[in-house]
VMD Tcl script that draws the C-alpha trace (Angstrom):
set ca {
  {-8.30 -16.50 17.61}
  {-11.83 -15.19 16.24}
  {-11.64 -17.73 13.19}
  {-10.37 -20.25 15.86}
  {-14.07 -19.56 17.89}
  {-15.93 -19.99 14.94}
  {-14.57 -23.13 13.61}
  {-15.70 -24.63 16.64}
  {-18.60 -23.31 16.99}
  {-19.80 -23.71 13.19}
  {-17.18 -26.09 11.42}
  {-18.92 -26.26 8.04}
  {-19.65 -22.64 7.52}
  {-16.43 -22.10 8.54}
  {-14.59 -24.43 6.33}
  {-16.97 -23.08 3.58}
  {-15.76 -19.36 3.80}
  {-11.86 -20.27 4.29}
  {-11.71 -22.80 1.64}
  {-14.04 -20.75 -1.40}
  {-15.68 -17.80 -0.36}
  {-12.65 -15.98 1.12}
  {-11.07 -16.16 -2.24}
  {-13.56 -15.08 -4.67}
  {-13.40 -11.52 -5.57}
  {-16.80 -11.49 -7.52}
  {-19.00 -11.75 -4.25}
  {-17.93 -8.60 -3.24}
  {-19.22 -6.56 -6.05}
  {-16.40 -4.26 -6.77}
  {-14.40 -4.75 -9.58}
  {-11.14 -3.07 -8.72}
  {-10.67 -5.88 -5.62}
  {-7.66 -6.98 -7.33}
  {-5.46 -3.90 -7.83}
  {-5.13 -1.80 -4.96}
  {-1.47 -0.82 -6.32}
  {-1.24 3.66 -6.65}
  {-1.77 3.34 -10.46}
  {-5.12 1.36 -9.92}
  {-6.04 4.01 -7.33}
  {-5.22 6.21 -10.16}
  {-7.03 4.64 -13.21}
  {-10.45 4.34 -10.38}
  {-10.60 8.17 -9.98}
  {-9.85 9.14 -13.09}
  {-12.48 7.08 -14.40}
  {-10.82 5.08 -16.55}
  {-7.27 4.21 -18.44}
  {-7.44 6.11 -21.35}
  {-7.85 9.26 -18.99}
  {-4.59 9.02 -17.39}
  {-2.07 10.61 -19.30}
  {1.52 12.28 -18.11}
  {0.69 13.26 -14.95}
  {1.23 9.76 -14.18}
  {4.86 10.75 -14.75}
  {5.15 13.48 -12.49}
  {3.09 11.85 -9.58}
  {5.67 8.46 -9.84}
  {8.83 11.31 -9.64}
  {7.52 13.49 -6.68}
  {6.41 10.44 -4.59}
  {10.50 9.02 -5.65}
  {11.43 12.24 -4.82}
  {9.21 12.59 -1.57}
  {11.01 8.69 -0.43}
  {14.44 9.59 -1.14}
  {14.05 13.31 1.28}
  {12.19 10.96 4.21}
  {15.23 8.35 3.71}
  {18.03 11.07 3.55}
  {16.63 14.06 5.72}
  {18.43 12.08 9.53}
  {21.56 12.41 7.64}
  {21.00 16.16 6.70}
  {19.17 17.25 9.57}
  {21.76 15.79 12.97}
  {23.08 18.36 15.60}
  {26.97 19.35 14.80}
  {27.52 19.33 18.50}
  {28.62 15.70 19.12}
  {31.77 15.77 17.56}
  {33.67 14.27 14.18}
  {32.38 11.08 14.86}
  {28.54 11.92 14.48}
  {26.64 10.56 11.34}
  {25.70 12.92 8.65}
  {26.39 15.44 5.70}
  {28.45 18.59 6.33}
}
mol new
graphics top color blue
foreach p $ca { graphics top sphere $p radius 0.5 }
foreach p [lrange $ca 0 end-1] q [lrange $ca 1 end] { graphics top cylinder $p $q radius 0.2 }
display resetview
């Protein structure tokens, strides 16, 4: 709605931004624009590539390890009350 507003009240400037300047990453000044995924977050603090080393490893395995115990933990964690035809590990 907002980009709506100002395309009517300034069509050029508007068609300006949306057609060029919303796409180049070089007018923001930051050169990590383009990789936001974790190992970019990764490389940024650590100052570099060459200083992340196997702890890259570790961090991938306890944040799959982390998603699999969020994913799993309603089947582990129901009330045994219900009956035999409640969800769940016993």
């Amino acid at each position: 709605m907002c980009g709506l507003i100002g395309f009517a009240i300034a069509p050029r400037a508007s068609e300006l931004y949306w057609e060029r300047l919303s796409h180049d990453t070089k007018r923001v000044g930051a050169p990590y624009i383009s990789n936001q995924s974790p190992y970019g977050t990764a490389i940024r603090i650590a100052e570099g590539q060459g200083h992340i080393g196997a702890w890259w490893i570790v961090v991938r395995v306890a944040a799959a390890a982390g998603y699999l115990l969020f994913a799993l933990a309603p089947f582990w964690f129901t009330p045994h009350s219900v009956g035999p035809r409640e969800y769940g590990f016993h």
